[in-house]
C-alpha positions as CSV (number, residue, x, y, z in Angstrom):
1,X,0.0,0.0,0.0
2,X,1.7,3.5,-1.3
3,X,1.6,5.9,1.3
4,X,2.4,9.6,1.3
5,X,3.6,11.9,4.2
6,X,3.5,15.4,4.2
7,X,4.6,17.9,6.5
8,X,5.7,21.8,6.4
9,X,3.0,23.7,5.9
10,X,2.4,26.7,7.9
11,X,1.4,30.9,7.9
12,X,4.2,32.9,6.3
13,X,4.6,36.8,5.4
14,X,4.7,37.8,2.1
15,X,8.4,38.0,0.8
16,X,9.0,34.6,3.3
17,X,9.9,31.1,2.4
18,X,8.9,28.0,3.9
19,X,9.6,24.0,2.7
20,X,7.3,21.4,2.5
21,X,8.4,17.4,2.2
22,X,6.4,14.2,1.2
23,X,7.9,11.0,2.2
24,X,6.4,7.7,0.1
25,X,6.1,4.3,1.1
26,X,5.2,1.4,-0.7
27,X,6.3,2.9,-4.1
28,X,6.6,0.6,-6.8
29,X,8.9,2.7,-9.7
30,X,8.5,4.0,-12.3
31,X,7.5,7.4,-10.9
32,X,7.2,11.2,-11.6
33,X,6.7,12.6,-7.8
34,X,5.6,16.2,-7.5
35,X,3.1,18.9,-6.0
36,X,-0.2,20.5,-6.5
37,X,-2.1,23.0,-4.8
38,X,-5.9,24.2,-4.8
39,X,-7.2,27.6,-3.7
40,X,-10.9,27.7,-2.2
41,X,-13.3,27.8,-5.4
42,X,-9.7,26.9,-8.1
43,X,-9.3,23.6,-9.4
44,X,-5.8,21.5,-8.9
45,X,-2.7,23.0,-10.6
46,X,0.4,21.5,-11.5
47,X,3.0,23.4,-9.2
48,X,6.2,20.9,-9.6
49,X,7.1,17.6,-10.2
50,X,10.2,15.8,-10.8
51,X,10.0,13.0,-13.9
52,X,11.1,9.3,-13.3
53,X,13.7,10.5,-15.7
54,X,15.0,13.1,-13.5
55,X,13.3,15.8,-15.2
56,X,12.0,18.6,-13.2
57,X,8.8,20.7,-14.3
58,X,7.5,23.8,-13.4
59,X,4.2,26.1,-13.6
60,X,5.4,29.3,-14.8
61,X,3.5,31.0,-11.9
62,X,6.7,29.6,-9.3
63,X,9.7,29.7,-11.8
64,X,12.5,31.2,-10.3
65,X,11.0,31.1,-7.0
66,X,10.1,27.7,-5.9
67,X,12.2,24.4,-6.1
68,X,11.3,21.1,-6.1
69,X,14.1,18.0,-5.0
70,X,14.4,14.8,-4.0
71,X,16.5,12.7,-1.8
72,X,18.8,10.3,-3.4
73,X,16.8,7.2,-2.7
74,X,13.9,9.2,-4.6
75,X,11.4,8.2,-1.9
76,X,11.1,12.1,-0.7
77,X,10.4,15.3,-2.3
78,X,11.0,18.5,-1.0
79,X,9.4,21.7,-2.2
80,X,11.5,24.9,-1.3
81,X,9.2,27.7,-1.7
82,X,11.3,31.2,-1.8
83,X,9.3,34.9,-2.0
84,X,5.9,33.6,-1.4
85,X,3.2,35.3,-2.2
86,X,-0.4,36.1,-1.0
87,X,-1.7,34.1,-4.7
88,X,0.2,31.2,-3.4
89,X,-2.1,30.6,-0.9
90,X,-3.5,27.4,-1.3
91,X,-3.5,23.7,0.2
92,X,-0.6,22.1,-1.6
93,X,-0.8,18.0,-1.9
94,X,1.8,16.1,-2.5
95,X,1.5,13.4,-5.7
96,X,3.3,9.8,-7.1
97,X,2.3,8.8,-10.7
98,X,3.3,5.9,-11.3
99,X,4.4,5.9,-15.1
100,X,3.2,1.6,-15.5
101,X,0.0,1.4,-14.7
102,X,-1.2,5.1,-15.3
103,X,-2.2,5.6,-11.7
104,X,-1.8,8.3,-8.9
105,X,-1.6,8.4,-5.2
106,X,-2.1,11.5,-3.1
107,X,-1.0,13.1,0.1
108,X,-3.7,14.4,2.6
109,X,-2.8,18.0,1.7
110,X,-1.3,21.0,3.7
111,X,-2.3,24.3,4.4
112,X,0.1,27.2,3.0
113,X,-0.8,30.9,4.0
114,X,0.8,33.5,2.8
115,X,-1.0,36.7,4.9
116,X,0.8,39.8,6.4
């Protein structure tokens, strides 16, 4: 059974940075592990995800300002989240796609504010 941990979430000022990590058990690889978020009344975006290949995307809303790693067993992701802002508000959930079967698995989701 794949599970997903995440943890980091928190109230930040604009301008602030904060890192958020998802640690997955039960992974069977291929894999592209990444994040979303959701704002009240959005739908899910794409915010970063890093490929089974090692290829890292990005929506062009964080470029430059958000990073997304892994640790070298590539069971855990971090997301290092640099001059936040108020629109990146959201509850950010952590994701494993596994490439074989076409299938996803989902954190529980954690709260970021970004509020002066």
């Amino acid at each position: 059974q794949v599970q997903l941990v995440e943890s980091g979430g928190g109230l930040v000022q604009p301008g602030g940075s904060l890192r958020l990590s998802c640690a997955a058990s039960g992974t069977i690889r291929p894999y592209n592990m990444g994040w979303y978020r959701q704002a009240p009344g959005q739908q899910r975006e794409l915010v970063a995800r890093i490929t089974s290949g090692g290829r890292t995307d990005y929506a062009d809303s964080v470029k430059g300002r958000l990073n997304n790693s892994r640790d070298g067993a590539k069971t855990t992701v971090y997301l290092q989240m640099n001059s936040l802002k108020p629109e990146d508000t959201a509850v950010y959930y952590c994701n494993v796609y596994f490439t074989s079967t076409s299938t996803s698995r989902w954190g529980q989701g954690t709260q970021v504010t970004v509020s002066s």
